[in-house]
PyMOL Python script that loads the backbone (N, CA, C, O; Angstrom):
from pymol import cmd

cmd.read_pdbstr("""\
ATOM      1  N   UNK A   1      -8.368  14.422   6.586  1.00  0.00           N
ATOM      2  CA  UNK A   1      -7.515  15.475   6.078  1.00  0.00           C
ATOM      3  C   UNK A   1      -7.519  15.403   4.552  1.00  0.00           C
ATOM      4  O   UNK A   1      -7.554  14.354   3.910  1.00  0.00           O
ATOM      5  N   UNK A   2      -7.484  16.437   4.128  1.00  0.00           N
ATOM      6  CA  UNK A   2      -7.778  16.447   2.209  1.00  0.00           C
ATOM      7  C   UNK A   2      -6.445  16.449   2.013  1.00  0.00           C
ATOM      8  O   UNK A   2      -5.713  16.678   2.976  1.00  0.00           O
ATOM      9  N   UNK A   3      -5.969  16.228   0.895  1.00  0.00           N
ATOM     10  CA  UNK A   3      -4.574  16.373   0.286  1.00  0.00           C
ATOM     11  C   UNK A   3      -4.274  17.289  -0.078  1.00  0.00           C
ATOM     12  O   UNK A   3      -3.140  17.330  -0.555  1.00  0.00           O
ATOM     13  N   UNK A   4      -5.146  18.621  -0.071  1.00  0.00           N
ATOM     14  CA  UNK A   4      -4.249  19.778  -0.434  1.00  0.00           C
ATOM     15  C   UNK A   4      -3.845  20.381   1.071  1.00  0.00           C
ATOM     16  O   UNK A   4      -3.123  21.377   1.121  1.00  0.00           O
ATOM     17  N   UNK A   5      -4.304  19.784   2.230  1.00  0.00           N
ATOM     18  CA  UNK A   5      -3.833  20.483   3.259  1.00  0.00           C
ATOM     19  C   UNK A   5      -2.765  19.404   3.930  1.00  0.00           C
ATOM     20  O   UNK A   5      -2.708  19.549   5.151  1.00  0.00           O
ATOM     21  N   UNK A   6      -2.081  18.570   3.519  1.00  0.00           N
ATOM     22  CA  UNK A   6      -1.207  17.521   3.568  1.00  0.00           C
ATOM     23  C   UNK A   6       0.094  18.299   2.872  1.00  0.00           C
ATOM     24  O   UNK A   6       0.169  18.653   1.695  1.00  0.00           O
ATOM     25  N   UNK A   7       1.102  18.470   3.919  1.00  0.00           N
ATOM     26  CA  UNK A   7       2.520  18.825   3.209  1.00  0.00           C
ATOM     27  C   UNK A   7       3.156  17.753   2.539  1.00  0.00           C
ATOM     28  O   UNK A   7       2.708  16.626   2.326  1.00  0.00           O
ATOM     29  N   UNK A   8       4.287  18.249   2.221  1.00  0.00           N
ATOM     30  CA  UNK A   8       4.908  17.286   1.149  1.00  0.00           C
ATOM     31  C   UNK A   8       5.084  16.748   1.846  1.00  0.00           C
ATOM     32  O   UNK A   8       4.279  15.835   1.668  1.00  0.00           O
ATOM     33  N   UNK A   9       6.128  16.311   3.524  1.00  0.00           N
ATOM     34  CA  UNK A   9       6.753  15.180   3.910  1.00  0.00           C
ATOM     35  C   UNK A   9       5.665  14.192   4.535  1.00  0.00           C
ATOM     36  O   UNK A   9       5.883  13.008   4.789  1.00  0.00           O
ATOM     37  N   UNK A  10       4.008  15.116   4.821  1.00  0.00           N
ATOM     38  CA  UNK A  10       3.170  13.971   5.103  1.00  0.00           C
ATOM     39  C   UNK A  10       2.912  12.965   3.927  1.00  0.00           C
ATOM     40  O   UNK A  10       2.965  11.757   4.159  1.00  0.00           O
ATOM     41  N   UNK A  11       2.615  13.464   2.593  1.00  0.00           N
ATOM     42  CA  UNK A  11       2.937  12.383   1.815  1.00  0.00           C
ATOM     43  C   UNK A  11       3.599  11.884   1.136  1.00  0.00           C
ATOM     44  O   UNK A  11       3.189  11.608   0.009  1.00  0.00           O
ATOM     45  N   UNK A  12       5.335  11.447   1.663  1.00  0.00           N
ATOM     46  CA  UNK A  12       6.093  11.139   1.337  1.00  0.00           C
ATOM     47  C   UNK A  12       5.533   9.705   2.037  1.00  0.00           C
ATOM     48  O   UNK A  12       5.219   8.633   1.520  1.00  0.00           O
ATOM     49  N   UNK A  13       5.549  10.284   3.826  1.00  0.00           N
ATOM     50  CA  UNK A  13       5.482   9.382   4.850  1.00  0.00           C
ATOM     51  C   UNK A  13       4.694   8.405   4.302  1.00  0.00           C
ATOM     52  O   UNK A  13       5.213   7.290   4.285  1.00  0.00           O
ATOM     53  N   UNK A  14       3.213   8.533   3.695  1.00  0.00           N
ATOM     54  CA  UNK A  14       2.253   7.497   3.605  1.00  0.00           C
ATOM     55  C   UNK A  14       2.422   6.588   2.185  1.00  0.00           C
ATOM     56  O   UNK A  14       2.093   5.423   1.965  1.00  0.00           O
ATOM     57  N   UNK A  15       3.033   7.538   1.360  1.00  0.00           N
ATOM     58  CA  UNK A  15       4.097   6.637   0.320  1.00  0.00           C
ATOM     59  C   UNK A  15       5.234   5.399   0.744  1.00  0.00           C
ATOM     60  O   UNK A  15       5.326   4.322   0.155  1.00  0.00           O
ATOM     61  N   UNK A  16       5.796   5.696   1.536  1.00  0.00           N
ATOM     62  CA  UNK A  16       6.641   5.080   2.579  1.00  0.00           C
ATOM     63  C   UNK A  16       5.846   4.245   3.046  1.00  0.00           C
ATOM     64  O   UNK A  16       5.818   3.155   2.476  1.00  0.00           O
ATOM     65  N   UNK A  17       5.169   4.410   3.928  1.00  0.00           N
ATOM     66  CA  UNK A  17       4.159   3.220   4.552  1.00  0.00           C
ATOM     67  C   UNK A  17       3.362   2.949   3.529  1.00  0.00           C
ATOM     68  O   UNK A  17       2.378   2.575   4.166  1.00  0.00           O
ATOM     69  N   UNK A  18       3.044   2.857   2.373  1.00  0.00           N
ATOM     70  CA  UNK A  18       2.013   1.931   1.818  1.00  0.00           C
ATOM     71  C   UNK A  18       3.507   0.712   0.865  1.00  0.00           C
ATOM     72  O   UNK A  18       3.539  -0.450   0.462  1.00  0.00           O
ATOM     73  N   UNK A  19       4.402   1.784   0.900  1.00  0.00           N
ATOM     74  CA  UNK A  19       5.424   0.686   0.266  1.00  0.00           C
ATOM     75  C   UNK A  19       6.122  -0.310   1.633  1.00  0.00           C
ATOM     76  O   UNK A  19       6.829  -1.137   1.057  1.00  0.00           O
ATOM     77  N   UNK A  20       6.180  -0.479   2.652  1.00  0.00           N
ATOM     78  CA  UNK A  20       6.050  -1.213   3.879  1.00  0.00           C
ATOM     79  C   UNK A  20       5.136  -1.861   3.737  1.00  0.00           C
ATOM     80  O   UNK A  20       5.628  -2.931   3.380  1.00  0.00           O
ATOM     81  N   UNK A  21       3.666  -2.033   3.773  1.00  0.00           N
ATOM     82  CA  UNK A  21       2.822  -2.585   3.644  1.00  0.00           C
ATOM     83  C   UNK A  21       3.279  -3.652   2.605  1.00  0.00           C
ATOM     84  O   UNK A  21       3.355  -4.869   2.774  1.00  0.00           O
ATOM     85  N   UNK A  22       3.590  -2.855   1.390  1.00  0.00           N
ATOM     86  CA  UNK A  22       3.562  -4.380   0.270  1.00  0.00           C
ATOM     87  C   UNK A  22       5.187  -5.293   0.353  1.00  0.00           C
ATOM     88  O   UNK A  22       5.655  -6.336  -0.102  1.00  0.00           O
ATOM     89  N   UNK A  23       5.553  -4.355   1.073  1.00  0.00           N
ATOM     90  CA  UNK A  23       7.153  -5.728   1.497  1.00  0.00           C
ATOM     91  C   UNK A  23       6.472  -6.752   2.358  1.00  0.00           C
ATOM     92  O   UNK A  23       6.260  -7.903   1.976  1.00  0.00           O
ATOM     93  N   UNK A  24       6.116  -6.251   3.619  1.00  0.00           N
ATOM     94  CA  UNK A  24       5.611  -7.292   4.563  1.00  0.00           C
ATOM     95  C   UNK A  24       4.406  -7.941   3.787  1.00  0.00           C
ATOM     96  O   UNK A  24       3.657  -8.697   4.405  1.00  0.00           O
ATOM     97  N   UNK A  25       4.252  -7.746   2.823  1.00  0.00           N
ATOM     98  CA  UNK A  25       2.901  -8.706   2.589  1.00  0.00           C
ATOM     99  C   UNK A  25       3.797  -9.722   1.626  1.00  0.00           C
ATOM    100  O   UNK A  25       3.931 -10.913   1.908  1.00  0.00           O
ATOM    101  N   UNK A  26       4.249  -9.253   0.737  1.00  0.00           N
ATOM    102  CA  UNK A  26       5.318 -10.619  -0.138  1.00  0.00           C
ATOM    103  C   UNK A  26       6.364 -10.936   0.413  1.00  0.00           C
ATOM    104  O   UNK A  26       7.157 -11.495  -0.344  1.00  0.00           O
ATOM    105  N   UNK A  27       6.810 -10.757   1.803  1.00  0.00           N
ATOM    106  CA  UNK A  27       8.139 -11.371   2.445  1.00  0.00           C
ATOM    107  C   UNK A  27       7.354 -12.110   3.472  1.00  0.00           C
ATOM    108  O   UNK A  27       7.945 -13.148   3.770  1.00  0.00           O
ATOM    109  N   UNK A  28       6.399 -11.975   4.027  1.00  0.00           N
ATOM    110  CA  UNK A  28       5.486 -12.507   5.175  1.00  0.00           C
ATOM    111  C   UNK A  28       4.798 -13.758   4.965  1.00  0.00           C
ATOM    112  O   UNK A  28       4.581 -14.556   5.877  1.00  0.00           O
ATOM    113  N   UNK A  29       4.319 -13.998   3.278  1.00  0.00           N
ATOM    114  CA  UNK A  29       3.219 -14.365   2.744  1.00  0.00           C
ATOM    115  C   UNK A  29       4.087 -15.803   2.385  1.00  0.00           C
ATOM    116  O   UNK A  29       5.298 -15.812   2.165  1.00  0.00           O
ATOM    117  N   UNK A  30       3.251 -16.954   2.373  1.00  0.00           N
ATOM    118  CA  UNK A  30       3.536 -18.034   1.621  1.00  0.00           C
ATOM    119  C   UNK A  30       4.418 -18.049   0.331  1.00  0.00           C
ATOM    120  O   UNK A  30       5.560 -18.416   0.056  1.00  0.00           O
ATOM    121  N   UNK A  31       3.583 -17.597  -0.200  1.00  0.00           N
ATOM    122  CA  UNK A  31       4.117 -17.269  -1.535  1.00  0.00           C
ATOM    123  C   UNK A  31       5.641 -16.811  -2.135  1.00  0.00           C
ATOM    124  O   UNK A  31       6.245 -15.942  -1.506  1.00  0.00           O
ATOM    125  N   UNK A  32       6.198 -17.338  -3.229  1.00  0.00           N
ATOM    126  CA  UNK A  32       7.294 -17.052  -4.016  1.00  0.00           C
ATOM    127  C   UNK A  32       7.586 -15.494  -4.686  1.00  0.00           C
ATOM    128  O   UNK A  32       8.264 -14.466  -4.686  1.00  0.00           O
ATOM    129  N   UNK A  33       6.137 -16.492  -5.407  1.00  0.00           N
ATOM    130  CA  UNK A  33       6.162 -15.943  -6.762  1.00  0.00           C
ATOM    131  C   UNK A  33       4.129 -15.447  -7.085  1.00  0.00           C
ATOM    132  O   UNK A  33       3.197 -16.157  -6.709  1.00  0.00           O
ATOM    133  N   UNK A  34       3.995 -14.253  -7.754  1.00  0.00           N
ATOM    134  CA  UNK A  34       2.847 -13.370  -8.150  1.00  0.00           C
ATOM    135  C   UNK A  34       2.711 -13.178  -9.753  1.00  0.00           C
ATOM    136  O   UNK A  34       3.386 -12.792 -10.707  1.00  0.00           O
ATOM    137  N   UNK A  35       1.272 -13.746  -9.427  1.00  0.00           N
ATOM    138  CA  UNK A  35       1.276 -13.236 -10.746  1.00  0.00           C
ATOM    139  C   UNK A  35       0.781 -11.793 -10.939  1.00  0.00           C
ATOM    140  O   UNK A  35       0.387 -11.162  -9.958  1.00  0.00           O
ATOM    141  N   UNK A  36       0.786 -11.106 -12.485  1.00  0.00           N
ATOM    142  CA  UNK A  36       0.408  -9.678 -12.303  1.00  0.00           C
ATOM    143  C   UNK A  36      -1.287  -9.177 -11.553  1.00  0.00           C
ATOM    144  O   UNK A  36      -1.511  -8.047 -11.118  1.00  0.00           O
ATOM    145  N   UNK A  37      -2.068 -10.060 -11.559  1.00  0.00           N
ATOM    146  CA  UNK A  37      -3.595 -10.139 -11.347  1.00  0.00           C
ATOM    147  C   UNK A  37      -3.572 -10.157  -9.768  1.00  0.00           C
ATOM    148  O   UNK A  37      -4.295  -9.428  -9.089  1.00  0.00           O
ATOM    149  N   UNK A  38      -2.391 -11.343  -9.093  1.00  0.00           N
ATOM    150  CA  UNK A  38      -2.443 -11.052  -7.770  1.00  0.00           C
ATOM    151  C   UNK A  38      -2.136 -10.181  -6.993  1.00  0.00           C
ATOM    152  O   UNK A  38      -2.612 -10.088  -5.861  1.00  0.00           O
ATOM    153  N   UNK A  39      -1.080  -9.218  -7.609  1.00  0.00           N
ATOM    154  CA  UNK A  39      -0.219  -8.077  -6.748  1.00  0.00           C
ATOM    155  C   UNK A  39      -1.168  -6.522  -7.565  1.00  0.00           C
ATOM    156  O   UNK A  39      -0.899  -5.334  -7.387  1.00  0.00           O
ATOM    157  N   UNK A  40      -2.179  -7.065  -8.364  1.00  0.00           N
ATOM    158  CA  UNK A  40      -2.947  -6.113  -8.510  1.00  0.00           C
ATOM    159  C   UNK A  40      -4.111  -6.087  -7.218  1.00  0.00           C
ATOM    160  O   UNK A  40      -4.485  -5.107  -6.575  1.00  0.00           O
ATOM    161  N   UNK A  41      -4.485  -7.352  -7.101  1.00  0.00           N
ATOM    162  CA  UNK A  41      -5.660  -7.567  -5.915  1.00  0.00           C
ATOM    163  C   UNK A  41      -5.277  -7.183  -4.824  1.00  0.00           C
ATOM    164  O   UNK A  41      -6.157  -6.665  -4.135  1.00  0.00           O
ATOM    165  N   UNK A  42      -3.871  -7.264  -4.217  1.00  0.00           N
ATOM    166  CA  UNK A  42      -3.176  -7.230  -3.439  1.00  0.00           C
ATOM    167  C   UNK A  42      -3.256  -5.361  -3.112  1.00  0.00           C
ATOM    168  O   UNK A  42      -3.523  -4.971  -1.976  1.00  0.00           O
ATOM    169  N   UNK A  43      -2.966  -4.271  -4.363  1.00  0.00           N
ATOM    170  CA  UNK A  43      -2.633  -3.037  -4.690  1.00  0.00           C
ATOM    171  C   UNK A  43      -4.291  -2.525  -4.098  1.00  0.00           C
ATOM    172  O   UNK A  43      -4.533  -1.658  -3.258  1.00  0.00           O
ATOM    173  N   UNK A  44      -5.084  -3.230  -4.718  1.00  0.00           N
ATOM    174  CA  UNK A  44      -6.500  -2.942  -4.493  1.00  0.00           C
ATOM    175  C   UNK A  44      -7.089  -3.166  -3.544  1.00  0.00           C
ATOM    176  O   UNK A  44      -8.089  -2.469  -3.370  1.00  0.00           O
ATOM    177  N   UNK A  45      -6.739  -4.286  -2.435  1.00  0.00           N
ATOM    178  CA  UNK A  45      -7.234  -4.689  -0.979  1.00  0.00           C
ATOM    179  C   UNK A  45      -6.716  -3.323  -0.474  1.00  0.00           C
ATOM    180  O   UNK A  45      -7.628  -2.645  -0.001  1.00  0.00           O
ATOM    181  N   UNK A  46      -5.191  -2.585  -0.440  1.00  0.00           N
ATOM    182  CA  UNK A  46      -4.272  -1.799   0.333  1.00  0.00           C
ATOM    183  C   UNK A  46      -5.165  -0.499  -0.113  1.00  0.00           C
ATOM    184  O   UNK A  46      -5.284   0.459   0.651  1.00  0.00           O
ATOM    185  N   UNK A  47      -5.770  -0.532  -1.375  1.00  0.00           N
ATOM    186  CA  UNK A  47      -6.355   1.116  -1.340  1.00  0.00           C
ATOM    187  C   UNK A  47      -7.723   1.004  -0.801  1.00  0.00           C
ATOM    188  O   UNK A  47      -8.124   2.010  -0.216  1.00  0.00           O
ATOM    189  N   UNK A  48      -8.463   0.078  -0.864  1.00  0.00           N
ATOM    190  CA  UNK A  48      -9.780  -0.182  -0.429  1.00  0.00           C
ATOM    191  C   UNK A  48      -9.789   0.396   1.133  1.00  0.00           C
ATOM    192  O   UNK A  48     -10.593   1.190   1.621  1.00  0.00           O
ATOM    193  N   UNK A  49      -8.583  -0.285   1.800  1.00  0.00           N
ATOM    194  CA  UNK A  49      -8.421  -0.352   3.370  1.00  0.00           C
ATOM    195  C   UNK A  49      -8.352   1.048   3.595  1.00  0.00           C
ATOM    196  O   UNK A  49      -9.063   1.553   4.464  1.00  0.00           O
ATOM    197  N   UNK A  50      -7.222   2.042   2.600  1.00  0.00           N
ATOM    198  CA  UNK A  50      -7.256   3.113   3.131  1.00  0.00           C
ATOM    199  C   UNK A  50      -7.846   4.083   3.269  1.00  0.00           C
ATOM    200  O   UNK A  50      -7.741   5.040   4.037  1.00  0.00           O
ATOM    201  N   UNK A  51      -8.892   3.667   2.015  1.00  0.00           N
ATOM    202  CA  UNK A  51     -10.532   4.738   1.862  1.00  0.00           C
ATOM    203  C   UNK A  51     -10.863   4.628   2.616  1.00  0.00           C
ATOM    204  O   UNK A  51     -11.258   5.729   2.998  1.00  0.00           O
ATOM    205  N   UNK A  52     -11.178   3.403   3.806  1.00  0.00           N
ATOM    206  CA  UNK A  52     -12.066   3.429   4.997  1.00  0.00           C
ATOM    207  C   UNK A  52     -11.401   3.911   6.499  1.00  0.00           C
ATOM    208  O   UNK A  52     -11.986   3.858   7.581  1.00  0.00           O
ATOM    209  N   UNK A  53     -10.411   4.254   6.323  1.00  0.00           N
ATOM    210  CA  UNK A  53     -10.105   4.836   7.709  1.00  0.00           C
ATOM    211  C   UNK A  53     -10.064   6.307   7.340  1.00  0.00           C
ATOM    212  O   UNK A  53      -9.837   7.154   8.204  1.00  0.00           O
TER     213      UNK A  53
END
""", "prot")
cmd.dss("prot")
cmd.show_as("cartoon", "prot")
cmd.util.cbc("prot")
cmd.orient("prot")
């Protein structure tokens, strides 16, 4: 589906779920504390994934 044929509340929704995604990944995860380089890699694994579906 292209984004100009995506209404507004469909991409609210996937705004919503990509911000879900990064809670469960720093509340889930070992980790404390990020540095800025990791929660960038982190930003970049989550868009990589979504180009491919």
């Amino acid at each position: 589906m292209e984004v100009a044929e995506m209404t507004e509340k469909e991409i609210q929704s996937i705004k919503m779920s990509t911000l879900y995604e990064l809670r469960l990944i720093f509340t889930k995860g070992e980790k404390k504390e990020y540095t800025t380089e990791e929660i960038v890699e982190l930003l970049d694994k989550i868009a990589t994934a979504k180009e491919q579906k």
